[in-house]
N, C-alpha and C positions, 0 to 999 in steps of 0.2 A: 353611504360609504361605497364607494367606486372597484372594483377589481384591482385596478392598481394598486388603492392605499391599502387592498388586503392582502395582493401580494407581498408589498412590502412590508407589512408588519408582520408576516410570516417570515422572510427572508432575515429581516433584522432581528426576530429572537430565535423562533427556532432553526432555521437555515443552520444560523451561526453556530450552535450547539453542535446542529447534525455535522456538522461540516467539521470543527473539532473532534468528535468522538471519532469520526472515521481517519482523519490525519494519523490520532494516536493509534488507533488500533491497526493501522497499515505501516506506521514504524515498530511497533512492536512483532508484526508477525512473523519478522526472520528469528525473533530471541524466542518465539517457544519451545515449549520442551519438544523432543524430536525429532526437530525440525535440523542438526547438525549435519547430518549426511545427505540432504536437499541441499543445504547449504555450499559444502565439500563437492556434491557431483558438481550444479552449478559453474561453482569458479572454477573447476578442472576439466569443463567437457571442450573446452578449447583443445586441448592437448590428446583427444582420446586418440584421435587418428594420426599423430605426427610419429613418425620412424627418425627422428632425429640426426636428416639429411641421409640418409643413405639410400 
């Protein structure tokens, strides 16, 4: 058995696992607990410095 067909029989089972469990656990890590006011600075730190025109 060659390197390649052992790459690839890694990439085609476990790659693919690994590679899912990391998608889900990277969409999940805005919704943990705690995590609201990371969230809130975030989308707001656009506006920290803005004197709104004056």
């Amino acid at each position: 058995m060659s390197l390649y067909d052992t790459l690839r029989h890694f990439a085609d089972s476990y790659g693919l696992v690994v590679m899912i469990a990391l998608f889900l656990l990277l969409c999940a890590w805005p919704f943990r607990p705690g995590s609201k006011q990371y969230n809130r600075n975030a989308a707001t730190m656009i506006f920290k410095d803005e004197d709104d025109g004056r």
